[in-house]
Structure formats: structure tokens, C-alpha cells
MDTraj code that builds the backbone (N, CA, C; nanometers):
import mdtraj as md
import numpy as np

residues = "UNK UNK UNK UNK UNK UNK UNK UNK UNK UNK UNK UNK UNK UNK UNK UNK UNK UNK UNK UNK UNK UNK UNK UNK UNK UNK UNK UNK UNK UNK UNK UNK UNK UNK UNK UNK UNK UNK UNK UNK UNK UNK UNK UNK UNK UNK UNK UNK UNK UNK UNK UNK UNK UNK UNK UNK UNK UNK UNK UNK UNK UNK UNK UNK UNK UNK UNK UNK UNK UNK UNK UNK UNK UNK UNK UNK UNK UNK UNK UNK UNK UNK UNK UNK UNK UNK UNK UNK UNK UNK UNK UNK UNK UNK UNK UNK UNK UNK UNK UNK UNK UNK UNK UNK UNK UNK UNK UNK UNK UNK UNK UNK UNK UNK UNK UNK UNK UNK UNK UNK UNK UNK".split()
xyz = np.array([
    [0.9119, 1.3790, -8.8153],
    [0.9303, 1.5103, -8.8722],
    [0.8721, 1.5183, -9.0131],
    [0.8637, 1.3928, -9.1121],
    [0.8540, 1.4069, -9.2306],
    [0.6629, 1.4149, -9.2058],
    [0.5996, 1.3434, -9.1223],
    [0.4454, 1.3516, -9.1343],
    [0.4119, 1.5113, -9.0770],
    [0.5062, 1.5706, -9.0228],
    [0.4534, 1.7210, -8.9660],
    [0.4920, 1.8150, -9.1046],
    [0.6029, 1.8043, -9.1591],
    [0.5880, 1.8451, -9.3226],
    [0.5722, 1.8455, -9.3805],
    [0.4878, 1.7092, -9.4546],
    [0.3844, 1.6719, -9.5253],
    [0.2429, 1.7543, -9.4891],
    [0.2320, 1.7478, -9.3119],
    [0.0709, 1.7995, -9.2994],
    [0.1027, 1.9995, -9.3312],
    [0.1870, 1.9859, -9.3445],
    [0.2358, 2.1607, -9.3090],
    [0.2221, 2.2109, -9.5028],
    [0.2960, 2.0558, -9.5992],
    [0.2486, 2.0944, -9.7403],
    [0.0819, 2.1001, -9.7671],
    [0.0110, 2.0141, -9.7283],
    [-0.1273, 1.9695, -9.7618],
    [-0.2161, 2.1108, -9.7632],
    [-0.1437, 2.2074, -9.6020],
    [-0.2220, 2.3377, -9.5785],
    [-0.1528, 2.4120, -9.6800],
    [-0.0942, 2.4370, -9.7584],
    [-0.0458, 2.4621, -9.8303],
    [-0.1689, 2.4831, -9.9589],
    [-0.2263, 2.3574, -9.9974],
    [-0.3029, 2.3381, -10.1151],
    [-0.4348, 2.3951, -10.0516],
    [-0.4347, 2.3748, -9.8988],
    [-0.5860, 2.4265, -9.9005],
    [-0.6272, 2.5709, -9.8882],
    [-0.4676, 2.6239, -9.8454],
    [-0.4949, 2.7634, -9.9292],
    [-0.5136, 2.8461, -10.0202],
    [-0.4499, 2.7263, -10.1050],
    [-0.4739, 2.7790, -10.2514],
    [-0.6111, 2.7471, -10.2967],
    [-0.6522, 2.6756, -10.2752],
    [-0.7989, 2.6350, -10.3057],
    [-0.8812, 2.7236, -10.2844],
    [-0.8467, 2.7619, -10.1040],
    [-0.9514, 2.8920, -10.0758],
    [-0.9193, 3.0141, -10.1474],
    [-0.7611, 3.0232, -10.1558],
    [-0.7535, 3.1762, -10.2932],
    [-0.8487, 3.1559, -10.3997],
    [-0.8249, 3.0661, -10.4752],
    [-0.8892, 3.0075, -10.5629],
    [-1.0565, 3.0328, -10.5962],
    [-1.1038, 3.0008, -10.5111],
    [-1.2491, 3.0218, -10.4416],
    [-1.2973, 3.1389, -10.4381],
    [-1.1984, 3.2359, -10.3358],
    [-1.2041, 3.3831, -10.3009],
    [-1.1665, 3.4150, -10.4515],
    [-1.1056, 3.4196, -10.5456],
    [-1.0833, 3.4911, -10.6729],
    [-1.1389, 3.4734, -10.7395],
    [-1.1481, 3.3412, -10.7781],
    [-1.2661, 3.3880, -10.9466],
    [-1.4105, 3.2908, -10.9172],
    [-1.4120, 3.2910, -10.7601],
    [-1.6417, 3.2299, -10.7776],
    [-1.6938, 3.3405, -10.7249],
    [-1.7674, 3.4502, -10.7724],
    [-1.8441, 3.5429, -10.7002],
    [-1.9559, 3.4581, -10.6573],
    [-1.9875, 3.3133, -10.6755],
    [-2.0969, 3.3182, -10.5528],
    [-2.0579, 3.3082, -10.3983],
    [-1.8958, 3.2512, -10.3972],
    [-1.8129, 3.1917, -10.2844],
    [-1.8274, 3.3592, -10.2344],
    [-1.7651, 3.4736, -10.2805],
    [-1.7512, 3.6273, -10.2261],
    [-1.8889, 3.6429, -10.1629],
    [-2.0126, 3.6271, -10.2318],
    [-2.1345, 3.6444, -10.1667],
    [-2.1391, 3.6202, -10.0764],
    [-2.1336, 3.4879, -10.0383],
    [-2.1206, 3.3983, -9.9268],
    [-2.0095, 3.4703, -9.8276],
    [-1.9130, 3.5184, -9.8530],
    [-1.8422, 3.5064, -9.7524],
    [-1.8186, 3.6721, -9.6860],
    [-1.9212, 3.7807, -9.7663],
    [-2.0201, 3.8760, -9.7298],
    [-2.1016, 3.8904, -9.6566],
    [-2.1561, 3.7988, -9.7077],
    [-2.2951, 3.7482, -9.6057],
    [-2.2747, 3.7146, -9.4726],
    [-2.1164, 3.6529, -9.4507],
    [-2.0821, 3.5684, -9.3398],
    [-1.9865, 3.7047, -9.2807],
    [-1.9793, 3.7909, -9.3594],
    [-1.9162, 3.8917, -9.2571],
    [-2.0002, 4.0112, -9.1783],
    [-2.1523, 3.9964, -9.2451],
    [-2.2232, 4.0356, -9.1910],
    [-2.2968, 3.9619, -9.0852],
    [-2.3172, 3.8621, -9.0972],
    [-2.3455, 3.8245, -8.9738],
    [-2.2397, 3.8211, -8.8727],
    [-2.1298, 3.8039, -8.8738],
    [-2.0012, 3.7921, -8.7365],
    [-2.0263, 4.0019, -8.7444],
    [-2.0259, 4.0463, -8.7982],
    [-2.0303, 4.2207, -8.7595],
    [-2.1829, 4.1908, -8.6501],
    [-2.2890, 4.1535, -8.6751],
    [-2.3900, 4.1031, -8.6485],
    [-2.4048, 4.0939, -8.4809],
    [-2.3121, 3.9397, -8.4895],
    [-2.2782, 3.9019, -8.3992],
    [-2.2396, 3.9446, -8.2417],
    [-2.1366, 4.0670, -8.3223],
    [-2.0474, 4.1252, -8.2246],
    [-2.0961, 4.2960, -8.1761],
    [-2.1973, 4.3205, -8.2552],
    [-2.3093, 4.3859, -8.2762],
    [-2.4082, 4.3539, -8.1438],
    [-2.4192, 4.2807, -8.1499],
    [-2.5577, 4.2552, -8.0507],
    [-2.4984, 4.1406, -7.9052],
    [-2.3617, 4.1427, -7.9534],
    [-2.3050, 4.0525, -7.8248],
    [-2.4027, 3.9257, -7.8063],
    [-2.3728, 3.8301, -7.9170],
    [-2.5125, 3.7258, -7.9120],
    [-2.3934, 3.6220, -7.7808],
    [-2.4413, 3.5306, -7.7582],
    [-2.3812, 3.4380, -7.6691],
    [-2.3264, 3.3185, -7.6543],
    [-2.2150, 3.2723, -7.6477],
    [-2.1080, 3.1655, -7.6884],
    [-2.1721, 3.0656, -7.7794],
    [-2.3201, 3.0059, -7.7089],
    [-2.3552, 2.8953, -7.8198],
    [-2.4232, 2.9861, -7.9306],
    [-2.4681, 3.0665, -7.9421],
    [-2.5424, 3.1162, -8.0562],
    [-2.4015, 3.1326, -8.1306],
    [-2.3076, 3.1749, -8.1402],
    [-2.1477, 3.1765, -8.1775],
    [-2.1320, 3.0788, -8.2562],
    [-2.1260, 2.9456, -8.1649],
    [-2.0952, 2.8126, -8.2117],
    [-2.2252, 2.7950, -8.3646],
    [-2.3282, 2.7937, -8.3193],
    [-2.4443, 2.7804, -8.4388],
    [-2.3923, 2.9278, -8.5749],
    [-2.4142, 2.9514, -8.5200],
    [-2.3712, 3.0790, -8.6107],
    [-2.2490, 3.0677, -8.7239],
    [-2.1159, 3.0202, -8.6425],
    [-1.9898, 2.9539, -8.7128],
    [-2.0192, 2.8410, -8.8072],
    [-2.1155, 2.7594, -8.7468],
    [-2.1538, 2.5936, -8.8132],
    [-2.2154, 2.6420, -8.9232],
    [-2.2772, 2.7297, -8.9101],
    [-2.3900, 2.7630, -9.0383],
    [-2.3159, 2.8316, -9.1127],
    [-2.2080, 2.9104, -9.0948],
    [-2.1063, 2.9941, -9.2310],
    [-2.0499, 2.8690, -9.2840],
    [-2.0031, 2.7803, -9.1878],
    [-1.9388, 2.6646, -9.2492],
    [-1.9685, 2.5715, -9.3188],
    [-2.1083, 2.5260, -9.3012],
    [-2.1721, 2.4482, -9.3816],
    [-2.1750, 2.5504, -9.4907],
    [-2.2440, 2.6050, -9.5217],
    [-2.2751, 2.7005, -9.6513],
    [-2.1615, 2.7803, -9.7555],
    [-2.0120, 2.7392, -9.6990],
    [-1.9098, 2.7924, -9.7200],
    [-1.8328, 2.6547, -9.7937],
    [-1.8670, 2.5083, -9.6901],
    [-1.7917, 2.4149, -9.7336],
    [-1.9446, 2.3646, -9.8612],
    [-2.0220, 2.3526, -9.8720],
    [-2.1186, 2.2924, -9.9580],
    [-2.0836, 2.4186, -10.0923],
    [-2.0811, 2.5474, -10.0920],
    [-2.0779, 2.6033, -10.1837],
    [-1.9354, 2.5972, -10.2327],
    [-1.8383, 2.5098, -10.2218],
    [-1.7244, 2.4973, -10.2387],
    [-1.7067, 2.3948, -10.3091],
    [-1.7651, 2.2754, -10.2408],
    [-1.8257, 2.1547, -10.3237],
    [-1.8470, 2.1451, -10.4328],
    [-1.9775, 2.2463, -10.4544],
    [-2.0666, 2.2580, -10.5967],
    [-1.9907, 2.2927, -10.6472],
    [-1.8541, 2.4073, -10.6503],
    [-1.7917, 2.4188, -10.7472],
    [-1.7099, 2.3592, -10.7850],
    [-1.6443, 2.2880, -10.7123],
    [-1.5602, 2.1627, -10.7544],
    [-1.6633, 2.0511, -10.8282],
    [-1.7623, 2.0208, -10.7960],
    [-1.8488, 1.9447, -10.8980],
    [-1.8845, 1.9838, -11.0633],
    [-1.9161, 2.1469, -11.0149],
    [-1.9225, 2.2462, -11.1443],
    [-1.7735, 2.2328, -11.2541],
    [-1.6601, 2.2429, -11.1967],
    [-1.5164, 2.2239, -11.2632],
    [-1.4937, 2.0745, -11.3176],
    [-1.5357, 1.9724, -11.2404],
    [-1.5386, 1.8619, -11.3065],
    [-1.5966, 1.8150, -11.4094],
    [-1.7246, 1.8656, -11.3817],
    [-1.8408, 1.8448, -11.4856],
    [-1.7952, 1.9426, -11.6654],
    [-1.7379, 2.0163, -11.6451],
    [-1.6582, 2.0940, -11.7349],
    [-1.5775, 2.0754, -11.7529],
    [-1.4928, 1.9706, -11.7144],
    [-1.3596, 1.9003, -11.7948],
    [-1.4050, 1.7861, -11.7655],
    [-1.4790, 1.7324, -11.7731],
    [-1.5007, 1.5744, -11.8315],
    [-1.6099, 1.6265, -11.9605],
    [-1.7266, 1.7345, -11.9978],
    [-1.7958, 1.7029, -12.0564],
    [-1.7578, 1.8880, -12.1068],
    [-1.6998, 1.9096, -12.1735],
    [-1.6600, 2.0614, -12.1877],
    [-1.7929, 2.1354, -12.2723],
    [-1.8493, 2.0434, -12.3838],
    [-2.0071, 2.0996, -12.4194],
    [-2.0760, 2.0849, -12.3905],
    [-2.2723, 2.1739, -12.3653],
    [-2.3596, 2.1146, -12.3196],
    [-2.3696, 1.9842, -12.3545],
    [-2.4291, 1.9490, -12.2127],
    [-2.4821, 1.8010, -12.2057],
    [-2.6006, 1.8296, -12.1502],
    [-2.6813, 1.7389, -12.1491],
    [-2.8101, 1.7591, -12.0752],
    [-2.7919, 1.7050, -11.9189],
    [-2.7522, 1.5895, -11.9548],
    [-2.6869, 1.4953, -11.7845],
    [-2.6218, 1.5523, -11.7011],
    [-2.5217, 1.6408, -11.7777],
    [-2.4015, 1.7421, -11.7026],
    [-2.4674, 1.8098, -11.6605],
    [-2.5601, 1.8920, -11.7423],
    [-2.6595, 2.0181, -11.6629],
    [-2.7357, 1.9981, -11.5846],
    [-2.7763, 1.8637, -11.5659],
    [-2.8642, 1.8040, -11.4703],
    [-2.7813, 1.7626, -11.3111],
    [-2.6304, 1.7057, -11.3142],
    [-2.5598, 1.7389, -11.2449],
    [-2.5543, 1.8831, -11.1646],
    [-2.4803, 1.9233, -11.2713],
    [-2.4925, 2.1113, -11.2221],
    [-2.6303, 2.1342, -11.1269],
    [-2.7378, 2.1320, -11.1817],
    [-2.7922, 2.1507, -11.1392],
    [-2.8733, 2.1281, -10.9943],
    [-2.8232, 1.9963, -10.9797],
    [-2.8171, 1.9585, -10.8672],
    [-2.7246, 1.9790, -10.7589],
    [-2.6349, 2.0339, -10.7944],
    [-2.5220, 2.0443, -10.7100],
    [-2.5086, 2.2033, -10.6586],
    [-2.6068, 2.2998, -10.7276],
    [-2.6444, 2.4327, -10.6733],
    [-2.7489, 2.3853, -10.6211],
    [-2.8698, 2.3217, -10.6485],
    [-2.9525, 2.3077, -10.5371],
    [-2.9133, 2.2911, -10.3792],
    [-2.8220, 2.1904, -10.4074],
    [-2.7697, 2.1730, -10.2535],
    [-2.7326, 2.2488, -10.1854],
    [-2.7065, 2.3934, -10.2608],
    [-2.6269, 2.5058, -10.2129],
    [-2.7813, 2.5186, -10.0961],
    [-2.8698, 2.5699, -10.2493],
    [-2.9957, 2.5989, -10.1085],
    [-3.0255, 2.5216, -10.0265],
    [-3.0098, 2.4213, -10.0032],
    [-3.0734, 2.3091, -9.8984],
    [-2.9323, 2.3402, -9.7576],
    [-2.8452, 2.4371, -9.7627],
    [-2.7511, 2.4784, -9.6925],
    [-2.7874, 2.6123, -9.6465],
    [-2.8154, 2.7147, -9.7262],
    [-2.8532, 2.8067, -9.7606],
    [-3.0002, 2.8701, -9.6147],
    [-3.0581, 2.7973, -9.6988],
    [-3.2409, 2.8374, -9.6676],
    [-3.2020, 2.8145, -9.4977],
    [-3.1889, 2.6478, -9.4273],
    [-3.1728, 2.6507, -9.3219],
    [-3.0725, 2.7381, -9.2206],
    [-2.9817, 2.7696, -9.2927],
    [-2.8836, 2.8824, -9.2468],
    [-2.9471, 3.0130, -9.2072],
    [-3.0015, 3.0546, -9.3064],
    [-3.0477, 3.1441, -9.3091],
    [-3.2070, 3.1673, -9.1437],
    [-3.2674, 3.0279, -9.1834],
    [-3.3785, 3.0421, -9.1108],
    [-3.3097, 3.0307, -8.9150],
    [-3.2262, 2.9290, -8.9172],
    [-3.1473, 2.9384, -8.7943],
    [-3.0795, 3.0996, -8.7900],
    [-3.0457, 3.1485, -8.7938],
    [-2.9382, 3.2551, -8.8259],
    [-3.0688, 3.3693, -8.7592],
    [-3.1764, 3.3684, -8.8401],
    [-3.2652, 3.4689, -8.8399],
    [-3.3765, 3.4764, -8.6792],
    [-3.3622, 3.3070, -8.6273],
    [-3.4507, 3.2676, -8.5135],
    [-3.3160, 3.3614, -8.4306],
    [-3.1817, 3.3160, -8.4403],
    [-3.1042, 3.3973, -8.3428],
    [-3.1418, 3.5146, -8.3172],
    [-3.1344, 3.5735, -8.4271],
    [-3.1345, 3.7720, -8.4059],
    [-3.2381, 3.8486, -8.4119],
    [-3.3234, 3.7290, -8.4128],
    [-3.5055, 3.7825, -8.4038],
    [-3.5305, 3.8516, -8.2639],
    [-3.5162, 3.8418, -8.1890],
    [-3.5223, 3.8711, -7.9834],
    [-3.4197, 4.0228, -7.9934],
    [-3.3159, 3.9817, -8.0451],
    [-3.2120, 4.0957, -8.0291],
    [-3.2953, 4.2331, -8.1069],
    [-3.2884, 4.1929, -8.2476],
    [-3.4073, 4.2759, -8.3453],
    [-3.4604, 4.3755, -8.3150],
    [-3.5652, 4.2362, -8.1805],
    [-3.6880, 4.3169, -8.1318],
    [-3.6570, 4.4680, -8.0364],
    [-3.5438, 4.4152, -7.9766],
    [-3.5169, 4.4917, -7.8880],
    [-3.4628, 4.6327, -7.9067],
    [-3.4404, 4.6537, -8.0610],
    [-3.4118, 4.7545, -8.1404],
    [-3.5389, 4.8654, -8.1050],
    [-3.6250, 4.7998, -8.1436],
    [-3.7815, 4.8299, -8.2119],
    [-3.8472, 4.8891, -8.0199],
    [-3.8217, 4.7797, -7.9516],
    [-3.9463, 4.7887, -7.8533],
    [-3.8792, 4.7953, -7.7290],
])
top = md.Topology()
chain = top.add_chain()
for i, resn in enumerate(residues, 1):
    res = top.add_residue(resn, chain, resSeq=i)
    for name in ("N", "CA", "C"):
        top.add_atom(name, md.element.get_by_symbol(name[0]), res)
traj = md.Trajectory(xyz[None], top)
């Protein structure tokens, strides 16, 4: 009983994290805009169970990596609270990764609804 209330506190923190996230990172809101346009998208064009599955993986990657960076971003700002050059070089790397989540998301995402698109048009 005590390991099912322990796992029942843990969800606890990871909600707060995601409040957290959802309240004060407008790049996390972007993101999770973006990801409501594609599931409107989705349900829009009735795409098909595995395009679903790809579709989910790709909000998720780009949702859990841009979540990351900011927890890297918060660290890097309480261990080094003034510019640093190293820190910024951190930082900086740690939004790149956003795009290296990002770009492929995007390019998968776009091969999906390219056919559907068309079918708008032609």
C-alpha cells in the first residue's frame, strides 16, 4: 500500500511541474498550441491509428525535450546567476536541441497531411 502512495505522491510533482511549464514558459504554450493544432488536424482529416501513434510521439518528443531545456535553462541560472559565457554556451545548446526535435517533427507531421492537403485542393 505504501509503494501505491508513494507512486500516487510522485504524480503529484509531475503535475506541478507541468503547471509550472504551462504558466510561466511561453515557449512550452507554443508548443502545446501547435500540438493542439495538429490533434484538431488530426481529427479533421480522420488521419489513421498509426499516423495517431507518430503524430502523439512527435508532440511528445518536442514537449518532453522542450521541458528539458528548461530545466537545464533553471539550473544554469542558479548555479551561475550572471552572464557567463560557458553558461550561455550551455543555454545555448540546450535550445538547439529543441530544434533537432522540432524540425523533424515538423517534417514527419507535414509528410502525414501532405496527401490529405492535397485532397483539399484536387
Amino acid at each position: 500500500m505504501e509503494f501505491i502512495k508513494n507512486r500516487l505522491k510522485s504524480l503529484q510533482y509531475v503535475f506541478q511541474g507541468v503547471y509550472y511549464l504551462v504558466k510561466n514558459e511561453p515557449p512550452v504554450i507554443v508548443h502545446i498550441l501547435t500540438s493542439l493544432a495538429w490533434v484538431i488536424l488530426g481529427f479533421y482529416f480522420q488521419i489513421t491509428t498509426n499516423e495517431w501513434i507518430i503524430q502523439l510521439l512527435c508532440i511528445g518528443i518536442v514537449l518532453s525535450v522542450e521541458g528539458l531545456n528548461t530545466a537545464i535553462e533553471k539550473i544554469c541560472d542558479f548555479v551561475h546567476p550572471e552572464h557567463h559565457k560557458t553558461i550561455g554556451i550551455i543555454k545555448d545548446i540546450a535550445a538547439g536541441s529543441v530544434a533537432f526535435a522540432v524540425i523533424p517533427a515538423t517534417i514527419v507531421l507535414g509528410i502525414i497531411y501532405y496527401p490529405y492537403v492535397l485532397t483539399l485542393f484536387f
